[in-house]
VOZA-713075 format. One record per residue: residue number from 1; residue in one letter; x, y, z of N, C-alpha, C in turn. Coordinates in nm, 3 decimals, always signed. Example, Ala and Ser with C-alpha at 12.3 -4.5 7.8 and 13.67 -1.06 7.14 Angstrom:
<atoms>
@resi 1 resn a n_x +1.319 n_y -0.569 n_z +0.780 ca_x +1.230 ca_y -0.450 ca_z +0.780 c_x +1.320 c_y -0.330 c_z +0.780
@resi 2 resn s n_x +1.285 n_y -0.225 n_z +0.708 ca_x +1.367 ca_y -0.106 ca_z +0.714 c_x +1.290 c_y +0.003 c_z +0.787
</atoms>
This chain:
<atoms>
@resi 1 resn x n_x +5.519 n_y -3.347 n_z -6.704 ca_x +5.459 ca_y -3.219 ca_z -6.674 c_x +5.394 c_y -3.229 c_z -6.535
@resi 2 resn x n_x +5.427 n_y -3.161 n_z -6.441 ca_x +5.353 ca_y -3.136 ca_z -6.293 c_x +5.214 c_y -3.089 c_z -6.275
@resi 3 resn x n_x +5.155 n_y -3.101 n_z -6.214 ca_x +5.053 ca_y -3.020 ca_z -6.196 c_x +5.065 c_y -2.928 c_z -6.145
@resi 4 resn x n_x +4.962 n_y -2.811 n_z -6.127 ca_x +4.953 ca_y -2.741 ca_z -6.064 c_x +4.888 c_y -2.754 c_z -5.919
@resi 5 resn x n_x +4.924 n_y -2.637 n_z -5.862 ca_x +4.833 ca_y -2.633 ca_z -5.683 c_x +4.715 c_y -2.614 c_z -5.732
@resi 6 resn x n_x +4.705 n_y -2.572 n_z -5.803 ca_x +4.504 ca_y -2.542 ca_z -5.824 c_x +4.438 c_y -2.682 c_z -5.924
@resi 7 resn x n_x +4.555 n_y -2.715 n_z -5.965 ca_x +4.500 ca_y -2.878 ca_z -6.054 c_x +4.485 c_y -2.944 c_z -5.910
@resi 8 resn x n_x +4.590 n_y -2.984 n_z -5.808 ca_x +4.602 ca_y -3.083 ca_z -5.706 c_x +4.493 c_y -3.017 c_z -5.587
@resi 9 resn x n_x +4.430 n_y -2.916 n_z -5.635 ca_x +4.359 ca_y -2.884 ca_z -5.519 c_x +4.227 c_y -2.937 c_z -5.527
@resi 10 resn x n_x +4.208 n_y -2.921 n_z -5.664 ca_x +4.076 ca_y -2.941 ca_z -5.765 c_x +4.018 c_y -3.091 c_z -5.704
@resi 11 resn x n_x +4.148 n_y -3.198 n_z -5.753 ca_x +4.164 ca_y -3.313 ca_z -5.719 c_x +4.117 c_y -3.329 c_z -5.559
@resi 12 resn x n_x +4.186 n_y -3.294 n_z -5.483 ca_x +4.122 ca_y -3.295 ca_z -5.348 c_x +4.025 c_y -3.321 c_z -5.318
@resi 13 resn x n_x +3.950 n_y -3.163 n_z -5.333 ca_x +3.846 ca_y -3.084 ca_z -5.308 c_x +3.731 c_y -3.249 c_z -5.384
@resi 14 resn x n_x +3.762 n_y -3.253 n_z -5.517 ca_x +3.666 ca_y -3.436 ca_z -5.576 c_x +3.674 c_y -3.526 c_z -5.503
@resi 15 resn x n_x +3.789 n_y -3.560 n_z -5.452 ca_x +3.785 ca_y -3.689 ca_z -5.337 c_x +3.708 c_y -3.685 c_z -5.285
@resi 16 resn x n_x +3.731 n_y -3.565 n_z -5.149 ca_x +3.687 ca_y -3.502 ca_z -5.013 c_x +3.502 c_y -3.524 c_z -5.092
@resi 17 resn x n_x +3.451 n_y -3.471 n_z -5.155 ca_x +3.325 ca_y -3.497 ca_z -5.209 c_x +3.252 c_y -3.628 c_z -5.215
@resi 18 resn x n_x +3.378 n_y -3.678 n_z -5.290 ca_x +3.340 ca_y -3.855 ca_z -5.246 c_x +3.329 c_y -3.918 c_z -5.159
@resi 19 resn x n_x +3.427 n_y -3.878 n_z -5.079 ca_x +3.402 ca_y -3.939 ca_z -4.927 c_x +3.291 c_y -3.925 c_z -4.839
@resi 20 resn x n_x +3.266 n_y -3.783 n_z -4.856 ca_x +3.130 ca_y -3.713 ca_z -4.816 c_x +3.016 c_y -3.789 c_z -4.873
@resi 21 resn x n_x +2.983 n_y -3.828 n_z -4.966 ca_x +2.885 ca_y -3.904 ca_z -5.050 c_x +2.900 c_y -4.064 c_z -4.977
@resi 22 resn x n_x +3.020 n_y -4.088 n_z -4.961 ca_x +3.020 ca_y -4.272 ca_z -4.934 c_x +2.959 c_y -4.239 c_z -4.763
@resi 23 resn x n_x +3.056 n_y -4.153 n_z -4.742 ca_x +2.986 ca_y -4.166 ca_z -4.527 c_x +2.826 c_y -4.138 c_z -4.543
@resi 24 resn x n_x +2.783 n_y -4.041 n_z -4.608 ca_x +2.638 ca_y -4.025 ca_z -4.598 c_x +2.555 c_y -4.108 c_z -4.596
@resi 25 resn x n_x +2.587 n_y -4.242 n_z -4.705 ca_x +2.514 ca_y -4.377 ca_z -4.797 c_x +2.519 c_y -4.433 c_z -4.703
@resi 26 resn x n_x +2.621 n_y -4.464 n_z -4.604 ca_x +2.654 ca_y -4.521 ca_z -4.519 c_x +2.618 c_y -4.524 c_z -4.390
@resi 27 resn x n_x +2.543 n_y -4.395 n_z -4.330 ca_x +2.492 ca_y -4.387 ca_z -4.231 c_x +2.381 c_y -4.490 c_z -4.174
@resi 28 resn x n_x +2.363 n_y -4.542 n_z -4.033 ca_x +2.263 ca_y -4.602 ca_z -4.076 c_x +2.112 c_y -4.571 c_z -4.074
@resi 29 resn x n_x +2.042 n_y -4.614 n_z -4.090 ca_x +1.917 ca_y -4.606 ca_z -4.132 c_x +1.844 c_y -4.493 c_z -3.986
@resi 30 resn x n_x +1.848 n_y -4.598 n_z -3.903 ca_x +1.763 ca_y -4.586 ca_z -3.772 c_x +1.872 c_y -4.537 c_z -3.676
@resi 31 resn x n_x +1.840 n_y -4.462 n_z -3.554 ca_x +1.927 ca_y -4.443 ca_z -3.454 c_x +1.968 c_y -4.528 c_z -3.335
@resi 32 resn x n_x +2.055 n_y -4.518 n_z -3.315 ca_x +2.128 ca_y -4.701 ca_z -3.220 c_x +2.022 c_y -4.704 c_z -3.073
@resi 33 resn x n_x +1.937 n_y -4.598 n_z -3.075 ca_x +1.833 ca_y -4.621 ca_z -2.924 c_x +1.744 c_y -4.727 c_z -2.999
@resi 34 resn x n_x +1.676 n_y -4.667 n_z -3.112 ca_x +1.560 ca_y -4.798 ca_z -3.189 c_x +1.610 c_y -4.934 c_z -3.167
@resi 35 resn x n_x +1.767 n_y -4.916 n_z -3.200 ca_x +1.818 ca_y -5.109 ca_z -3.226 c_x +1.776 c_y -5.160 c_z -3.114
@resi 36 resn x n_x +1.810 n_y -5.075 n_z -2.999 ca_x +1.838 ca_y -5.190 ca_z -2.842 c_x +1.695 c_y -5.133 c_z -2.747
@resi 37 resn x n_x +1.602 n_y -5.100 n_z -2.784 ca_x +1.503 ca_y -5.082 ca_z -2.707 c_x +1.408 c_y -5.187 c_z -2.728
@resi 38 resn x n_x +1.329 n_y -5.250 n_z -2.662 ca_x +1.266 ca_y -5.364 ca_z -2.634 c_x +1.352 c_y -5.493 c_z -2.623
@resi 39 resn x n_x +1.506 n_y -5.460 n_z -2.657 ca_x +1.594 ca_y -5.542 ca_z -2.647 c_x +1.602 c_y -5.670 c_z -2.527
@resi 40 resn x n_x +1.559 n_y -5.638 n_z -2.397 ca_x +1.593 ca_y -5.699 ca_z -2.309 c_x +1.436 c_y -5.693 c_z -2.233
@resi 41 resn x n_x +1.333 n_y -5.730 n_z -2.336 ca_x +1.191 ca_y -5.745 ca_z -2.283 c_x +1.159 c_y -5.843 c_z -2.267
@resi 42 resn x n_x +1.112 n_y -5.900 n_z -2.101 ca_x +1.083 ca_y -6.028 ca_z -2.051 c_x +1.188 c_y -6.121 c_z -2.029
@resi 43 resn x n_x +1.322 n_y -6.031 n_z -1.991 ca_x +1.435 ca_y -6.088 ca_z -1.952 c_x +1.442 c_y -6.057 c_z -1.786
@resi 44 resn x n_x +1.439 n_y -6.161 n_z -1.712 ca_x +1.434 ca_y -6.187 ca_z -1.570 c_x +1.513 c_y -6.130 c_z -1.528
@resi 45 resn x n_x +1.633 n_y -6.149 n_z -1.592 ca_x +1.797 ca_y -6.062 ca_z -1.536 c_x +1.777 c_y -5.912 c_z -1.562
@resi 46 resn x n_x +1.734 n_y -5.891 n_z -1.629 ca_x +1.748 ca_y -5.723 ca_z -1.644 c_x +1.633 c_y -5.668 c_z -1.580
@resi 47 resn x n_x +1.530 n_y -5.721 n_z -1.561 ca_x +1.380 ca_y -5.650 ca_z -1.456 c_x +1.459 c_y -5.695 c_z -1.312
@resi 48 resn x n_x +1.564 n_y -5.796 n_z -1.261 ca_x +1.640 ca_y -5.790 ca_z -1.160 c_x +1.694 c_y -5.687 c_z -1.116
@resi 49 resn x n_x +1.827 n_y -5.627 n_z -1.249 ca_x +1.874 ca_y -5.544 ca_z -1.223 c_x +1.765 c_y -5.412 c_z -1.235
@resi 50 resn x n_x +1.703 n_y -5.352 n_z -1.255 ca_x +1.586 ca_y -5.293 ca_z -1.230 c_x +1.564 c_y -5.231 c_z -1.128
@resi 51 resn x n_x +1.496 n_y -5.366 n_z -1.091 ca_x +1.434 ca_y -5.416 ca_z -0.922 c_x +1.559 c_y -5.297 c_z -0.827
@resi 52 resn x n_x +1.723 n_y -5.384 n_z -0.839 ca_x +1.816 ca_y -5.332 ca_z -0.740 c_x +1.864 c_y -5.218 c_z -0.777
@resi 53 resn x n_x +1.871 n_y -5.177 n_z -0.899 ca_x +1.847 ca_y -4.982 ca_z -0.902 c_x +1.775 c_y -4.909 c_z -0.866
@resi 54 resn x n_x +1.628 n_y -4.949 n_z -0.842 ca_x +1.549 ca_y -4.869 ca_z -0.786 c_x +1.567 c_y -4.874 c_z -0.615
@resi 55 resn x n_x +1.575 n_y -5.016 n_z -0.581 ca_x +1.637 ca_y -5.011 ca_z -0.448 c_x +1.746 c_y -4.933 c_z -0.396
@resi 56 resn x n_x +1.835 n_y -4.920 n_z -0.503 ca_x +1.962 ca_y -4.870 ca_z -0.425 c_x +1.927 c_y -4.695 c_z -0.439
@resi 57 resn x n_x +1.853 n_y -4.663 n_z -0.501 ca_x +1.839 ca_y -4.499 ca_z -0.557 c_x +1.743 c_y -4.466 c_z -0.429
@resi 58 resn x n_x +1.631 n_y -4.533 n_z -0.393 ca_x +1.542 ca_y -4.527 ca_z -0.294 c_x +1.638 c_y -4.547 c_z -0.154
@resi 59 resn x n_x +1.738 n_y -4.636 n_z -0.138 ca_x +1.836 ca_y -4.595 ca_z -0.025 c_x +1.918 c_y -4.501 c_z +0.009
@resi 60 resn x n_x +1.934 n_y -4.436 n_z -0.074 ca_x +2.013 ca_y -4.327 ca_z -0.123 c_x +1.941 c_y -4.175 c_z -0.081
@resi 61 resn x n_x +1.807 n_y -4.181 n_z -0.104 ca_x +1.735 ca_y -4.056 ca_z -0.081 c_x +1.742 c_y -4.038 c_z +0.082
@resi 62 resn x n_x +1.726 n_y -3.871 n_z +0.120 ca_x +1.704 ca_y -3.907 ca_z +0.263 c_x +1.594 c_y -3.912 c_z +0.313
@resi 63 resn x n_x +1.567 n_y -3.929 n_z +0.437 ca_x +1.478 ca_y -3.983 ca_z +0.503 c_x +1.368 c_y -3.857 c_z +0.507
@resi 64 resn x n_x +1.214 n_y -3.901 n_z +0.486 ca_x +1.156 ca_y -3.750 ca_z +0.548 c_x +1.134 c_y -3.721 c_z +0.706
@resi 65 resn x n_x +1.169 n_y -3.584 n_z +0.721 ca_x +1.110 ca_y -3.532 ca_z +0.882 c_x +0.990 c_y -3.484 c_z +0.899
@resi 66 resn x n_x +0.906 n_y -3.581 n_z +0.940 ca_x +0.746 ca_y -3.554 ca_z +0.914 c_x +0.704 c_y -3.564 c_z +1.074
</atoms>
């Protein structure tokens, strides 16, 4: 005996629910900025790179006519 489109839809429509339920459980907790912030605190290399972003952004501006 076959099912019907409205039996196989039924079916679906329960999966699709489940799935919805497992991704939700699954999310994680905290947002990925929390994980990596203080991440690279009192790391020499990265207050380096720092250092030469602010340099290069400050070269970048133009000059004032004062």
């Amino acid at each position: 005996m076959s099912e019907t489109v409205e039996q196989r839809l039924t079916k679906v429509e329960q999966e699709i629910e489940l799935m919805k339920a497992r991704t939700e459980s699954e999310r994680p907790k905290q947002s990925w900025i929390s994980e990596v912030t203080g991440s690279f605190k009192n790391d020499p290399e990265f207050d380096e790179i720092l250092r030469l972003g602010k340099e290069i952004r400050e070269a970048d501006r133009p000059a004032n006519d004062a």
